[in-house]
N, CA, C and O atoms as CSV, one atom per row, in Angstrom:
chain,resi,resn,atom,element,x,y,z
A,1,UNK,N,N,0.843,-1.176,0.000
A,1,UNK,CA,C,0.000,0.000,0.000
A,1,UNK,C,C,0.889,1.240,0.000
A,1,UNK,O,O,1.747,1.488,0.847
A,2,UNK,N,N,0.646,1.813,-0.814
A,2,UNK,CA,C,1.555,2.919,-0.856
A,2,UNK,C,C,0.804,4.063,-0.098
A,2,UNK,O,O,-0.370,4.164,-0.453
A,3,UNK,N,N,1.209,4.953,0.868
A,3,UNK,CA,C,0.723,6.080,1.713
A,3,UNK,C,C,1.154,7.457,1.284
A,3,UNK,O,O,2.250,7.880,0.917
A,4,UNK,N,N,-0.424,8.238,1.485
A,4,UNK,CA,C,-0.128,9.274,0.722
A,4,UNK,C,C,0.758,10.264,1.649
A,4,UNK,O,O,1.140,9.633,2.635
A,5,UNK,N,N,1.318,11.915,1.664
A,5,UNK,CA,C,1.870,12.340,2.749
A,5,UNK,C,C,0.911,12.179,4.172
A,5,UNK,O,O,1.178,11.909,5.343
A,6,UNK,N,N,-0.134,12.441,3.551
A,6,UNK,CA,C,-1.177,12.970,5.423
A,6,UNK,C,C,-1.298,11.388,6.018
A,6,UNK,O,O,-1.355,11.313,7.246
A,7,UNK,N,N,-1.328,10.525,5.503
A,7,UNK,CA,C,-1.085,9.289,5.958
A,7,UNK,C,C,-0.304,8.807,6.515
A,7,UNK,O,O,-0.399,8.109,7.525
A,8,UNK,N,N,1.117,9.292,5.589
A,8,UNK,CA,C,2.281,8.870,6.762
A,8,UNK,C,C,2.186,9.750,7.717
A,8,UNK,O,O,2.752,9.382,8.746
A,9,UNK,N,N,1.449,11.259,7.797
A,9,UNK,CA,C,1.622,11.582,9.136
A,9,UNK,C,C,1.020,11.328,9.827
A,9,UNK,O,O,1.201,11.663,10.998
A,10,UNK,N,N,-0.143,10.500,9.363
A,10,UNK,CA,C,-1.463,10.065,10.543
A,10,UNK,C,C,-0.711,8.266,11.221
A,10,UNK,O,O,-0.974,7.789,12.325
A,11,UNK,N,N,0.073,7.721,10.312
A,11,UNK,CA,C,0.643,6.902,10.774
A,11,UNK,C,C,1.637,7.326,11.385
A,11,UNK,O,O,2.371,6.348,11.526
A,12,UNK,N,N,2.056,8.120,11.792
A,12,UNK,CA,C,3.556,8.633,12.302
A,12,UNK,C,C,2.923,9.298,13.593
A,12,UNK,O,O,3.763,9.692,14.401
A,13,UNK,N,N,1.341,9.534,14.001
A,13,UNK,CA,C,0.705,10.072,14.670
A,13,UNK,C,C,0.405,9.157,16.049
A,13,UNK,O,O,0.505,9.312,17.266
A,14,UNK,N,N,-0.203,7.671,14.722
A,14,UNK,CA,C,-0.252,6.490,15.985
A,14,UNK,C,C,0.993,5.654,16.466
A,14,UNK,O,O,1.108,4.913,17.442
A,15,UNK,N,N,2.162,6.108,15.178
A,15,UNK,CA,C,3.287,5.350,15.777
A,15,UNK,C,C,3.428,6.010,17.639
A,15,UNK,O,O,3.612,5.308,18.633
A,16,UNK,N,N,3.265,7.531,17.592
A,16,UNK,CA,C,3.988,8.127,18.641
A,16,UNK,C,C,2.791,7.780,19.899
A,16,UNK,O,O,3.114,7.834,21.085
A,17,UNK,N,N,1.554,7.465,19.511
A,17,UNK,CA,C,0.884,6.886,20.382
A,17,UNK,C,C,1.431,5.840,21.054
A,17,UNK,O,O,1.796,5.881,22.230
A,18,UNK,N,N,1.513,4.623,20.107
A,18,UNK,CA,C,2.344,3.397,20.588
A,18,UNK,C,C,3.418,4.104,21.876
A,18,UNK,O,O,3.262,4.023,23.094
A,19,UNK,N,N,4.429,4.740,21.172
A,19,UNK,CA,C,5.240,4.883,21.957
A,19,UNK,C,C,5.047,5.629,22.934
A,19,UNK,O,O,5.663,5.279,23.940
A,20,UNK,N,N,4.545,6.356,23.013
A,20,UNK,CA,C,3.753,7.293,24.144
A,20,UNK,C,C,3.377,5.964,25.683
A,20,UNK,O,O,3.914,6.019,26.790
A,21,UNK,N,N,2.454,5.036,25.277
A,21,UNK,CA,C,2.108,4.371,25.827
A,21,UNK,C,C,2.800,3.100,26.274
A,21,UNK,O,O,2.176,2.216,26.860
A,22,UNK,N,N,3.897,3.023,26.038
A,22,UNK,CA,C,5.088,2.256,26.190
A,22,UNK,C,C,5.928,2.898,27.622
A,22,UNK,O,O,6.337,2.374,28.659
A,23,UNK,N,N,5.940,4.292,27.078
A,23,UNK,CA,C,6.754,5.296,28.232
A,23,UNK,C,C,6.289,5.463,29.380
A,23,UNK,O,O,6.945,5.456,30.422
A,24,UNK,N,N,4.967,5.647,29.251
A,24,UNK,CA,C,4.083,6.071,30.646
A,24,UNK,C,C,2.813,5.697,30.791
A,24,UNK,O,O,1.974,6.462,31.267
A,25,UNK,N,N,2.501,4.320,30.343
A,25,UNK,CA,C,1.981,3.304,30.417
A,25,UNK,C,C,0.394,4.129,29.421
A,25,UNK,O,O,0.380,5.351,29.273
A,26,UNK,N,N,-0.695,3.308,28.895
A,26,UNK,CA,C,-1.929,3.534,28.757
A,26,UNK,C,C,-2.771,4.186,28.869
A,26,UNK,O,O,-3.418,4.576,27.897
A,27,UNK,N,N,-3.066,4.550,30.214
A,27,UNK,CA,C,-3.744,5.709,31.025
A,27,UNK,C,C,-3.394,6.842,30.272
A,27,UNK,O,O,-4.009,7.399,29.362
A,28,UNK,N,N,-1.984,7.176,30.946
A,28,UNK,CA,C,-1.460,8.837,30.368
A,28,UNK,C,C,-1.461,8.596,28.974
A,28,UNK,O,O,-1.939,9.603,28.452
A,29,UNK,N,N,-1.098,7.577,27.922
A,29,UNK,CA,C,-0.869,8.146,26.531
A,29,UNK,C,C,-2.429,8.324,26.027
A,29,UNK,O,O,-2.807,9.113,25.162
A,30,UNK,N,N,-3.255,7.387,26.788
A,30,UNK,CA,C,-4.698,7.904,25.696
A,30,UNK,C,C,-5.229,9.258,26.517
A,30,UNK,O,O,-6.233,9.812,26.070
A,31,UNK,N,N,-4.592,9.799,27.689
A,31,UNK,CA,C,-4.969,11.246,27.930
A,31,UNK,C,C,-4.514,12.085,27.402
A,31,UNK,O,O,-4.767,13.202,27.852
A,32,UNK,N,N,-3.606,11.978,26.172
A,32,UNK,CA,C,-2.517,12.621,25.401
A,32,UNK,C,C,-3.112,12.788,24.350
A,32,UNK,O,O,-3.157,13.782,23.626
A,33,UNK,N,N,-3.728,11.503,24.223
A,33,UNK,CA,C,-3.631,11.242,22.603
A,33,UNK,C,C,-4.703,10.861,21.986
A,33,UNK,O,O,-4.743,10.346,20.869
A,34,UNK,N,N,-6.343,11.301,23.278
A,34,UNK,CA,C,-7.752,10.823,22.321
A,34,UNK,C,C,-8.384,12.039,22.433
A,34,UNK,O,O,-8.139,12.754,23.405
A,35,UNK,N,N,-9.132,12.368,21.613
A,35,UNK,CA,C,-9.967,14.055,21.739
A,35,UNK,C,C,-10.527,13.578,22.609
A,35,UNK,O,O,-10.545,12.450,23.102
A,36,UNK,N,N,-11.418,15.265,22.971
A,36,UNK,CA,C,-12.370,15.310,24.582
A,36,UNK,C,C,-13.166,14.269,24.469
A,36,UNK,O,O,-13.196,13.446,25.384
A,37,UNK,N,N,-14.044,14.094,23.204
A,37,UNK,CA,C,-15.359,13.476,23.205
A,37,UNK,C,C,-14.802,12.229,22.612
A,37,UNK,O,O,-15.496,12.078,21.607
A,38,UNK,N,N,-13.993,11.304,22.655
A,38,UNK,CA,C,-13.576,10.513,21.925
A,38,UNK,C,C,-14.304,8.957,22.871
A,38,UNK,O,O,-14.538,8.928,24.079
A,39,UNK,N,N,-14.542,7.736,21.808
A,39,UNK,CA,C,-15.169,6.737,22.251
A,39,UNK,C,C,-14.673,5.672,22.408
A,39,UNK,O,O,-14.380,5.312,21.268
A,40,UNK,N,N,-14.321,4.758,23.235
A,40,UNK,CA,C,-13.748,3.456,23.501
A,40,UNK,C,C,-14.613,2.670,23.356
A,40,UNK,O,O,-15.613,2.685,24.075
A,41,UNK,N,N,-14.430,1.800,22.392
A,41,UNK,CA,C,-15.202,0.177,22.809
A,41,UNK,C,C,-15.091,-0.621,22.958
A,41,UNK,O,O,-14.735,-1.501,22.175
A,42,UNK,N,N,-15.423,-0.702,24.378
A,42,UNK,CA,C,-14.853,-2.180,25.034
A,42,UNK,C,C,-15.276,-3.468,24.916
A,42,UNK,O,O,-14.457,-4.387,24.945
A,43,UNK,N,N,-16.122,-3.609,24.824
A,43,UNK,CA,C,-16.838,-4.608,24.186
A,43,UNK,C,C,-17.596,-5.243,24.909
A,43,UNK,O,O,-17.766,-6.461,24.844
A,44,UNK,N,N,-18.232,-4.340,25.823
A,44,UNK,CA,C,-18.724,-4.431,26.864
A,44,UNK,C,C,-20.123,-3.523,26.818
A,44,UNK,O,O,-20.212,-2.424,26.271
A,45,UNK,N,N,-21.187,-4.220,27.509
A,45,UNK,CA,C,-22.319,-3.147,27.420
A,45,UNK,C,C,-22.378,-1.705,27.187
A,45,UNK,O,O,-22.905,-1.103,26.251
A,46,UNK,N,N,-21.717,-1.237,28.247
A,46,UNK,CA,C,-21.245,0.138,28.253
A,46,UNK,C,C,-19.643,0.795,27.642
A,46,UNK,O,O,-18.533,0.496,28.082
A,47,UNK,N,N,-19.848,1.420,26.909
A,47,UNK,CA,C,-18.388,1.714,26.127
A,47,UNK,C,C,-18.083,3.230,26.782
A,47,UNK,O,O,-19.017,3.640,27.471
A,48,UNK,N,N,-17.308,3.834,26.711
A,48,UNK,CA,C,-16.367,4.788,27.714
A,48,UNK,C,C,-16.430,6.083,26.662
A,48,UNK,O,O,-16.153,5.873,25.481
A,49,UNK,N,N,-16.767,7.313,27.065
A,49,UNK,CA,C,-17.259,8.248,26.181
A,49,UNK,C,C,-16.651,9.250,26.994
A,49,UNK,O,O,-16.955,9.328,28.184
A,50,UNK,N,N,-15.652,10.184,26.370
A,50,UNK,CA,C,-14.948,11.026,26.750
A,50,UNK,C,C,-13.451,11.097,27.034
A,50,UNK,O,O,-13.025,10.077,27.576
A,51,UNK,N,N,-12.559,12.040,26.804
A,51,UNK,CA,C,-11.356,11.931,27.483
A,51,UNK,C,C,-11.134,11.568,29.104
A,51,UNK,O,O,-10.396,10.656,29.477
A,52,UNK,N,N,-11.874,12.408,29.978
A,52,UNK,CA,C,-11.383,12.117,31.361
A,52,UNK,C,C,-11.938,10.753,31.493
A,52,UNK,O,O,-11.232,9.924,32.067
A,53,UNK,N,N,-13.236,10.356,30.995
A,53,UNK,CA,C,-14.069,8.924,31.476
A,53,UNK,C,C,-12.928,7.851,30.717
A,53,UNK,O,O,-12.537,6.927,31.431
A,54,UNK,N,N,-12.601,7.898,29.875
A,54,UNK,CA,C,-11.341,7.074,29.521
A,54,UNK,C,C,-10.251,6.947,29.952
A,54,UNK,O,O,-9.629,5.887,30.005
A,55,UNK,N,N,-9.661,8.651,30.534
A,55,UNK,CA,C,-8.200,8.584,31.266
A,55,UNK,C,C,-8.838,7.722,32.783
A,55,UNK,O,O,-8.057,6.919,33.294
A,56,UNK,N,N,-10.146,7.901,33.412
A,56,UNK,CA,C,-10.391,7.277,34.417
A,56,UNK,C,C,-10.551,5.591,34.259
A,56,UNK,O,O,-10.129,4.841,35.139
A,57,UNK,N,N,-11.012,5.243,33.403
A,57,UNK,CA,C,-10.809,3.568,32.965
A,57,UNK,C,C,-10.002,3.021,32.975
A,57,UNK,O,O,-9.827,1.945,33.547
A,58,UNK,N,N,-8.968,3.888,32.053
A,58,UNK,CA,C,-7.436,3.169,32.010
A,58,UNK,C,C,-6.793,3.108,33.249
A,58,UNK,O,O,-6.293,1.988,33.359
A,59,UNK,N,N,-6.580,3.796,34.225
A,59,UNK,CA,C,-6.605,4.307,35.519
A,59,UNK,C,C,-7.252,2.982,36.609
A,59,UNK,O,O,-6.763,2.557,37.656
A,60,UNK,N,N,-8.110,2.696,36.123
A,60,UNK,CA,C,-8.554,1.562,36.970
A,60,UNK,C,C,-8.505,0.073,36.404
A,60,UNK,O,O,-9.014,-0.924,36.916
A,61,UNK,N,N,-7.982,0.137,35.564
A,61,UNK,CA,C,-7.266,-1.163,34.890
A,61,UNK,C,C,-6.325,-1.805,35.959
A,61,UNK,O,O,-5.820,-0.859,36.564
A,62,UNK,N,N,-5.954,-2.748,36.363
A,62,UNK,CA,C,-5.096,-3.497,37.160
A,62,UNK,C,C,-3.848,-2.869,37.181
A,62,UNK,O,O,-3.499,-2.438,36.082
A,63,UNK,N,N,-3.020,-2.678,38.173
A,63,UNK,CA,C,-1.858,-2.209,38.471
A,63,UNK,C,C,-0.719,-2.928,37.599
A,63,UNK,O,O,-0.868,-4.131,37.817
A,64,UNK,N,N,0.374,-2.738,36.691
A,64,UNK,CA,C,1.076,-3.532,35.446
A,64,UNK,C,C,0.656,-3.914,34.796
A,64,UNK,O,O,1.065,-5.059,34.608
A,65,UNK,N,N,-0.497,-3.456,33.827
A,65,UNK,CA,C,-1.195,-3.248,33.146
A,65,UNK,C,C,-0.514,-2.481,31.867
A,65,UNK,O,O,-0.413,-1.265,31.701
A,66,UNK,N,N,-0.140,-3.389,31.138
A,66,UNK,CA,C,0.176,-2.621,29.523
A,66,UNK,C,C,-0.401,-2.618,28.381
A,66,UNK,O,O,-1.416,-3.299,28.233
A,67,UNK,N,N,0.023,-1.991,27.516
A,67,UNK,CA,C,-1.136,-1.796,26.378
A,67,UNK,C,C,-0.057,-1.662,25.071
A,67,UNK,O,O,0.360,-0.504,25.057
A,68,UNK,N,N,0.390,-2.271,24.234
A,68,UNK,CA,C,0.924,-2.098,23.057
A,68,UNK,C,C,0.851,-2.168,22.022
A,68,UNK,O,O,0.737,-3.367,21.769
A,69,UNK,N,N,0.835,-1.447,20.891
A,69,UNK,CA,C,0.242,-1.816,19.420
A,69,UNK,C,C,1.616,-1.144,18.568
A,69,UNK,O,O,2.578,-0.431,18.853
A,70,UNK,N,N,1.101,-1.802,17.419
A,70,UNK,CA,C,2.123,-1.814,15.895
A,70,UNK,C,C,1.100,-1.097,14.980
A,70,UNK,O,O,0.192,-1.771,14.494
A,71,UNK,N,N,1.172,-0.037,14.769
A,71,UNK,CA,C,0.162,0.295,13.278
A,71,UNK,C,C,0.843,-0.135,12.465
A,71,UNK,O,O,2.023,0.166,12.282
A,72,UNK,N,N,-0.015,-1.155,11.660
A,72,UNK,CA,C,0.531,-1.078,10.211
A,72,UNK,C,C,0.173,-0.432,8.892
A,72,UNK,O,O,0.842,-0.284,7.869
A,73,UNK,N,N,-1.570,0.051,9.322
A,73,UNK,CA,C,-1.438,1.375,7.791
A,73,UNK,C,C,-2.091,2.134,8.154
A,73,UNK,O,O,-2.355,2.164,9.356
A,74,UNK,N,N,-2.695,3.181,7.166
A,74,UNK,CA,C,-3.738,4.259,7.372
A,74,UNK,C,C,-3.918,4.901,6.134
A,74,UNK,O,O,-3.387,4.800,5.028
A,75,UNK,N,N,-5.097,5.808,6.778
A,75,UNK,CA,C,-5.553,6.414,5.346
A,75,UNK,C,C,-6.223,7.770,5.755
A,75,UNK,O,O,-6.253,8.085,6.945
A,76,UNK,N,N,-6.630,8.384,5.020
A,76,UNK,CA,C,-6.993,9.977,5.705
A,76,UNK,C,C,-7.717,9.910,4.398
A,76,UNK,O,O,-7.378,9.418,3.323
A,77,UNK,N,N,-9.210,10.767,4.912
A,77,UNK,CA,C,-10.280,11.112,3.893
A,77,UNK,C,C,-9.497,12.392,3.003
A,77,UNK,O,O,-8.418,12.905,3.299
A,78,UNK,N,N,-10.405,12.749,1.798
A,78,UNK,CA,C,-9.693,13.585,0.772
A,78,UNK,C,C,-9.813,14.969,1.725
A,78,UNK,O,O,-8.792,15.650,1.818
A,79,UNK,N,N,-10.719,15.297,2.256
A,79,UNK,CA,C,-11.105,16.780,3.139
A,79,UNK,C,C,-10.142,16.973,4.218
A,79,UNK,O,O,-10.023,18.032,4.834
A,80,UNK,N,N,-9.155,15.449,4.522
A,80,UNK,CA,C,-7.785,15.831,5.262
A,80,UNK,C,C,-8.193,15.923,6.546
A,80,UNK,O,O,-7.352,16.322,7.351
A,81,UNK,N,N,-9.211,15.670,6.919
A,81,UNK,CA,C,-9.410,15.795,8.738
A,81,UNK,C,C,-10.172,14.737,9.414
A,81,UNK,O,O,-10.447,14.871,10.606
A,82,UNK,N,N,-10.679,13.293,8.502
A,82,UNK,CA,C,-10.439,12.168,8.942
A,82,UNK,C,C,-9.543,11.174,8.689
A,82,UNK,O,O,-8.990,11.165,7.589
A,83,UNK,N,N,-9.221,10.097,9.727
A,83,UNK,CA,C,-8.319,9.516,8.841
A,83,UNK,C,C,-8.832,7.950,9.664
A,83,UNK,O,O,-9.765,7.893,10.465
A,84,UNK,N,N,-8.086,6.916,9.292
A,84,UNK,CA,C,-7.744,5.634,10.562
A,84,UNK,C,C,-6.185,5.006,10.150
A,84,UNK,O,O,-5.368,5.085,9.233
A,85,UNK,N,N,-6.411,4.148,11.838
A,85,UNK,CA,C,-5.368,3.623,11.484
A,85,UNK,C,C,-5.809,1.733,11.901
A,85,UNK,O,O,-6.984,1.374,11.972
A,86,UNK,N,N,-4.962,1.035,12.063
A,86,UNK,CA,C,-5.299,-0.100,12.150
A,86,UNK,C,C,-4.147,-1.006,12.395
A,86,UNK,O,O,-3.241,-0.747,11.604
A,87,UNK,N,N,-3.825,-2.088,13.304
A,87,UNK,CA,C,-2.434,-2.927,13.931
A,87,UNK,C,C,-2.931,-3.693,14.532
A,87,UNK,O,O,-4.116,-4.024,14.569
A,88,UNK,N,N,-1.520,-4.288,15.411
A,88,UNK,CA,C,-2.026,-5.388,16.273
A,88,UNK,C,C,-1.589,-4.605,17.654
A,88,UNK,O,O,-0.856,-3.648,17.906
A,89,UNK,N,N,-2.518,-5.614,18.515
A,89,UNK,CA,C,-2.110,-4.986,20.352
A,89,UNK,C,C,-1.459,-5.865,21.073
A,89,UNK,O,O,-0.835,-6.553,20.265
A,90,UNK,N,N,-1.294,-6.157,21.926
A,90,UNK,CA,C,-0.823,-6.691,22.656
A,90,UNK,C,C,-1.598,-5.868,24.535
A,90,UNK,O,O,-1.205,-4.821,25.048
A,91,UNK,N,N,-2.656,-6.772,25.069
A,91,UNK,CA,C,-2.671,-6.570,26.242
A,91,UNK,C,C,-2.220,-7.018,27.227
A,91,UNK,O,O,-2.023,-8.161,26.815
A,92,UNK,N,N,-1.802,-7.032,28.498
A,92,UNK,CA,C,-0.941,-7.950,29.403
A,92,UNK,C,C,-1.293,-7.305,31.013
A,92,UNK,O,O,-0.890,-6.214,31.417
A,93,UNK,N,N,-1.710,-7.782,31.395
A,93,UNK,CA,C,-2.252,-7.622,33.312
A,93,UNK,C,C,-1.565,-8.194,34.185
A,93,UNK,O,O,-0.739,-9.029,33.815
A,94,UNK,N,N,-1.667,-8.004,35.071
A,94,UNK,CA,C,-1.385,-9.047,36.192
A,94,UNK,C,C,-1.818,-7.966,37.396
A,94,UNK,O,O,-1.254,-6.882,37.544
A,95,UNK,N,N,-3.096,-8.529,38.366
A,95,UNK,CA,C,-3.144,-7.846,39.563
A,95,UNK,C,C,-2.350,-8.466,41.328
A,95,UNK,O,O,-1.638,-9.409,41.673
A,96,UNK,N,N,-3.041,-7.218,42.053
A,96,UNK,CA,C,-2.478,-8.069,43.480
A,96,UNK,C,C,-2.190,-9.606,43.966
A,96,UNK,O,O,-1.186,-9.988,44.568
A,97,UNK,N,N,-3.526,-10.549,43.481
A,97,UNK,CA,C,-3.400,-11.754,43.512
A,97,UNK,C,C,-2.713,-12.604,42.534
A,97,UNK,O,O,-2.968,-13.722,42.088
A,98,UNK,N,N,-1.665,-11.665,42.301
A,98,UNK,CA,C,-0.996,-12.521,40.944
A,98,UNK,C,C,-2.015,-13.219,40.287
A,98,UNK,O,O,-2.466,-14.327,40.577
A,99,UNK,N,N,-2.245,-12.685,39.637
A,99,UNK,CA,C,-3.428,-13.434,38.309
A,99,UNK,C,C,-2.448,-12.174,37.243
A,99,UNK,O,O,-1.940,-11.053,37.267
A,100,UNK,N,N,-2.670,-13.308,36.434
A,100,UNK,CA,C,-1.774,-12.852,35.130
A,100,UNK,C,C,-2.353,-12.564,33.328
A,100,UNK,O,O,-1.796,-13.513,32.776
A,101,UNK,N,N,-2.610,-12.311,32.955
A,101,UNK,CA,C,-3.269,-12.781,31.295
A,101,UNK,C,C,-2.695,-11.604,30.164
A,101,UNK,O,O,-2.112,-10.534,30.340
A,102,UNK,N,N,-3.087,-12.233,29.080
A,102,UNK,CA,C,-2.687,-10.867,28.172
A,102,UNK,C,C,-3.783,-11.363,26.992
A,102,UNK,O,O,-4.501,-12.349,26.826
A,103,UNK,N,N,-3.578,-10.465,26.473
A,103,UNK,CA,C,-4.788,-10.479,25.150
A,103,UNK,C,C,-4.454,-9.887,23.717
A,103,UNK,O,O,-4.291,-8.667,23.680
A,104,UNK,N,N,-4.311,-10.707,22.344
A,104,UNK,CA,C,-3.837,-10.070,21.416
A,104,UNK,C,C,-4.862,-10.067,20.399
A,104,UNK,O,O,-5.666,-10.999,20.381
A,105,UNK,N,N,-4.953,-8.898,19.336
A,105,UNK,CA,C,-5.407,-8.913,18.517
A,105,UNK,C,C,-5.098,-7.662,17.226
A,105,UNK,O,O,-3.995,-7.434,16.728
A,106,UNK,N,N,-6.247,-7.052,16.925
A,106,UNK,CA,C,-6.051,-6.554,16.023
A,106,UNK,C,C,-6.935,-5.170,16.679
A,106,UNK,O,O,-7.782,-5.412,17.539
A,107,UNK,N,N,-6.681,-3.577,16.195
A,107,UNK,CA,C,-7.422,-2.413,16.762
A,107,UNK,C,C,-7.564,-1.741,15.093
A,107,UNK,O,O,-6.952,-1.913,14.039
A,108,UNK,N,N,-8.652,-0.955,15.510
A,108,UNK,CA,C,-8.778,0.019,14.671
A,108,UNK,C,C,-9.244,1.262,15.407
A,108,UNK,O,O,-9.946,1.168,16.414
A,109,UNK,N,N,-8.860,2.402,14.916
A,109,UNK,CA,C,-8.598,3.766,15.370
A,109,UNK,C,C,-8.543,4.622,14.053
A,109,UNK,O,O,-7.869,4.637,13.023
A,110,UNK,N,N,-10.021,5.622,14.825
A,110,UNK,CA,C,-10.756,6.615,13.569
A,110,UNK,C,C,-9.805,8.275,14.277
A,110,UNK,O,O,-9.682,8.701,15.425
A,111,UNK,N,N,-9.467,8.633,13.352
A,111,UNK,CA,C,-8.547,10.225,13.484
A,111,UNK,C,C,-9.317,11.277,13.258
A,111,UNK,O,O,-10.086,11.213,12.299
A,112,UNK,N,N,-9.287,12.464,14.073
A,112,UNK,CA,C,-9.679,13.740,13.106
A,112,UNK,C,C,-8.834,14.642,14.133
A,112,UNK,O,O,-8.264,14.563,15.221
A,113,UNK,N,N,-9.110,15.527,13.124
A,113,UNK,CA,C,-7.622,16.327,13.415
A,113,UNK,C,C,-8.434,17.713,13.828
A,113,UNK,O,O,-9.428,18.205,13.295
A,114,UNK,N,N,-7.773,18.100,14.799
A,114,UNK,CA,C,-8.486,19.212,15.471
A,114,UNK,C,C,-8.106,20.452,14.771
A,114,UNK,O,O,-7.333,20.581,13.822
A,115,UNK,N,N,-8.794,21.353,15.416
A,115,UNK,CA,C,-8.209,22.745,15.427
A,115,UNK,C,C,-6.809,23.351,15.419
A,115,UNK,O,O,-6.583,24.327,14.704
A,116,UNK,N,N,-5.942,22.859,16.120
A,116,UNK,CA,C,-4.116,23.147,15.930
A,116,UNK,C,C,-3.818,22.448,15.259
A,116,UNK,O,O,-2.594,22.417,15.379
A,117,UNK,N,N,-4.329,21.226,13.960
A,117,UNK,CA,C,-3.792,20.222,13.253
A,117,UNK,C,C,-3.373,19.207,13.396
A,117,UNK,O,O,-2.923,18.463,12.525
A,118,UNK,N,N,-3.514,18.906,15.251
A,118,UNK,CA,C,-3.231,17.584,15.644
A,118,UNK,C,C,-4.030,16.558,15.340
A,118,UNK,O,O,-5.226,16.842,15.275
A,119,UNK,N,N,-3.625,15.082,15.066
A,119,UNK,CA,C,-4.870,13.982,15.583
A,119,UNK,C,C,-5.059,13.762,16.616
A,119,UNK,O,O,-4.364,13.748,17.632
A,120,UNK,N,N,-5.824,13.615,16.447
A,120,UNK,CA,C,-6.585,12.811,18.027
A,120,UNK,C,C,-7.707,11.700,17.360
A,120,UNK,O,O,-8.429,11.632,16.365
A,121,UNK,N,N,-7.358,10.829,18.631
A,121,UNK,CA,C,-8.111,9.394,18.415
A,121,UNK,C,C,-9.581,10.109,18.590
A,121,UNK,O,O,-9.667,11.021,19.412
A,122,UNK,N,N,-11.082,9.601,17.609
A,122,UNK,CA,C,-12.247,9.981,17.960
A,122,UNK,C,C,-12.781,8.604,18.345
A,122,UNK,O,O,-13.816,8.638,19.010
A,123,UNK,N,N,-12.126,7.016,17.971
A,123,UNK,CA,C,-12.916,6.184,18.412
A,123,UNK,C,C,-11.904,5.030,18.008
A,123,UNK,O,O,-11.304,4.788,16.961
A,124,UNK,N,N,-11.946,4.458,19.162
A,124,UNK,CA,C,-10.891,3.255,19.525
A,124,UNK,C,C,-11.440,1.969,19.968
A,124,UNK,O,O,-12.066,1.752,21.005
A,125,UNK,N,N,-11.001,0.848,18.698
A,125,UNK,CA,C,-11.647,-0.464,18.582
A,125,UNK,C,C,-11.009,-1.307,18.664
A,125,UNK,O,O,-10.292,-1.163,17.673
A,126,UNK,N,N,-10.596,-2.428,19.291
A,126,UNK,CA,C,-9.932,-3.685,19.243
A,126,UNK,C,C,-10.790,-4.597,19.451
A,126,UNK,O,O,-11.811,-4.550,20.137
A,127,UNK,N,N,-10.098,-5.951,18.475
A,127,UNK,CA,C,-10.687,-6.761,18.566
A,127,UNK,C,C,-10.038,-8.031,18.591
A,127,UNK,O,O,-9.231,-8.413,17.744
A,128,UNK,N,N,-10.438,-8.708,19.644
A,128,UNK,CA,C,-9.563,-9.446,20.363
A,128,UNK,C,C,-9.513,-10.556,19.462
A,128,UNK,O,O,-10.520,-10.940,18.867
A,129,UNK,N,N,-7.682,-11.425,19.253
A,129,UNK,CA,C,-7.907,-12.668,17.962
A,129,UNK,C,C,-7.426,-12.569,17.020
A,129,UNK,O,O,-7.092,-13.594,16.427
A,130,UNK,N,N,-7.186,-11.361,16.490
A,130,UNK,CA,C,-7.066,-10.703,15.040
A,130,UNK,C,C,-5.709,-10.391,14.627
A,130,UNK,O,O,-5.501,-9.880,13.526
């Protein structure tokens, strides 16, 4: 797939996510890195709607609790202010009672780019398997 420029920067957007969330774990990079109103779906009845209601989720995720992904492409609409991206994750827990698990699959992540020209995540999907 060949990527056009705004692509590689929308991929160069979630690369720094990845890494963001590598540095200072999950929590802080999606408080970095999802707009205010942005949507998580967990895959769970209730899905997580907002920046702080998300920085608070991640937050209550089990203590060593990581979150890692690989984008491998993207694409940005012609009007330049949507885009996605799409990889694999890697989840991994372990709480107080030593209980341990991790979870891999595949995510997808919808972009729009705000007002100063940044992206920001508007809606964040994984799906576990993939």
């Amino acid at each position: 797939m060949i990527l056009t420029p705004a692509a590689e920067e929308l991929l160069a957007a979630d690369r720094a996510f990845a890494a963001r969330s590598r540095e200072v774990g999950p929590a802080e990079a999606f408080r970095q890195f999802v707009s205010a109103d942005a949507t998580l779906l967990t895959g769970n009845p209730l899905n997580v709607v907002g920046r702080d209601a998300i920085h608070r989720y991640m937050q209550s995720l089990p203590a060593g609790t990581t979150l890692t992904w690989e984008p491998k492409a993207a694409d940005v609409a012609a009007s330049g202010e949507l885009g996605w991206t799409w990889g694999h994750y890697r989840y991994a827990w372990s709480d107080p009672e030593s209980v341990e698990g991790e979870s891999r699959g595949t995510y997808l992540n919808v972009w729009q780019r705000n007002k100063q020209a940044e992206w920001k995540v508007l809606l964040d999907l994984g799906s576990p398997g993939g």
